[in-house]
C-alpha positions, 0 to 999 in steps of 0.5 A: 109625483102625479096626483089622482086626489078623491073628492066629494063632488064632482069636477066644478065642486068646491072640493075640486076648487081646492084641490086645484089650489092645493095641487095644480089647475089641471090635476086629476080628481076622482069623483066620489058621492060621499065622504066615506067613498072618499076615504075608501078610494084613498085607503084602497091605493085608488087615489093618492091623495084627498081633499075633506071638508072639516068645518064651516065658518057659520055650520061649524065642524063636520063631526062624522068627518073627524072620526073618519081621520080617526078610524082610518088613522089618515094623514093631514098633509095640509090644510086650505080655507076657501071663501063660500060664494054662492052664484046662480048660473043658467044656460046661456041668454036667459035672464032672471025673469026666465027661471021658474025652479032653482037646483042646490045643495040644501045647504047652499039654497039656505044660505041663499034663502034671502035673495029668493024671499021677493022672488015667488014665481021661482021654486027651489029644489033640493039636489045632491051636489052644487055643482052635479045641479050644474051639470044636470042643467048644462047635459040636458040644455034646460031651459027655466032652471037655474043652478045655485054653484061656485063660479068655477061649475058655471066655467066648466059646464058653460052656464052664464052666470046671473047673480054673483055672491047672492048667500045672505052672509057674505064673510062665509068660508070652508076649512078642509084638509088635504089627505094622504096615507103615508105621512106626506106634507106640504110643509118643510117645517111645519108650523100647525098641527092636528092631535088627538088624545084622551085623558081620564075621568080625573079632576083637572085632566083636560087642564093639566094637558093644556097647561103643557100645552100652554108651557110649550107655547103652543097656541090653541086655535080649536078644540072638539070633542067626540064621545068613545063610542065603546066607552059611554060618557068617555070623550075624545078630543081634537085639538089644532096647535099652531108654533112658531118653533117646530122644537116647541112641538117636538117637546110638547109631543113628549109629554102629551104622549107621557100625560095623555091617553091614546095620543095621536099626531093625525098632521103636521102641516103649515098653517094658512089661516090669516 
């Protein structure tokens, strides 16, 4: 089957990264300015699979993110965790003592704050994409300005990179899921799961759920809640299940659907957290 995968970015981005670890170095990426587009291309048959980012080791979870897999009743068909090194890159022969301005995502120039604390004479400027900075410099051969991307931009555009690993928390990584909407996964027998309930304004509710939950030998690795927008004071939740029998979860499903409300399976998928 051939992939056209939708990703927020463009070519050189960490979704694109992803996108070739999950699929193959050469697949085809559609380009898309924001997650909504994302969504849109693959609801609309123009990309057969996504790539979203959910959460961040340090950020947290991506919320809006969570109600655009609800909405769009999407599939999970698998996840990957990818380690955030952050690289200052430049046109090629130029050295640090060049560079006056510096291009990033804010986002990225935060996390990388600290390395220009002693470097007064250079500016950060705040941009849309890691890696479209990257490209802008590489298009126009600007000399004096410097790119704040992964190694794999500098690659595609051409620049040299000049200071490796240069984010202030070293042990920083992204989660994201691979989307699709016809049920496809990567798993033959999966062995993690993404659900989604809710349960009554009852005492004890959430607890009962999670009992069974716990009965079943599942093991809870997340938990998030998203307020009904419809329903004020009313919560969804999010929930990340990993098994080691799939006949646990099978049995789990069961029941959820029984004790819960609104209960939806949004993936199953296998687990590459280590």
């Amino acid at each position: 089957m051939k992939h056209k995968v939708a990703i927020q970015g463009i070519k050189g981005s960490f979704h694109h990264k992803v996108a070739q670890d999950f699929f193959s170095e050469d697949v085809e990426v559609i380009d898309c300015n924001s997650f909504q587009e994302l969504v849109n291309r693959l609801i609309r048959g123009e990309a057969t699979d996504a790539v979203m980012a959910i959460e961040n080791s340090i950020a947290g979870s991506i919320i809006p993110n969570y109600a655009l897999l609800d909405h769009h009743n999407l599939n999970i068909e698998g996840e990957r965790y990818l380690a955030i090194s952050q690289n200052l890159m430049v046109m090629p022969g130029q050295k640090l003592e060049d560079i006056h301005e510096v291009w990033s995502h804010p986002m990225a120039l935060l996390q990388c704050k600290e390395f220009f604390k002693d470097k007064e004479h250079i500016r950060l400027v705040e941009d849309d994409d890691t890696a479209g900075a990257a490209k802008r410099i590489a298009d126009g051969n600007l000399k004096g300005i410097g790119a704040i991307a992964g190694t794999t931009a500098a690659s595609i555009y051409g620049l040299d990179v000049i200071a490796h690993d240069i984010q202030t928390i070293k042990d920083n990584s992204t989660r994201f899921f691979v989307l699709n909407t016809n049920g496809r996964t990567e798993a033959d027998v999966p062995d993690k799961a993404s659900v989604k309930f809710l349960t009554d304004h009852k005492r004890g509710s959430l607890a009962a759920v999670l009992n069974v939950m716990s009965d079943c030998r599942l093991n809870l690795t997340k938990i998030q809640s998203l307020p009904v927008i419809e329903t004020p004071w009313k919560y969804s939740f999010f929930v990340d299940v990993t098994f080691e029998d799939y006949a646990d979860f099978e049995k789990a499903k069961k029941l959820l659907d029984i004790m819960a409300q609104e209960f939806k399976i949004l993936g199953e998928y296998k687990n590459r957290k280590s």
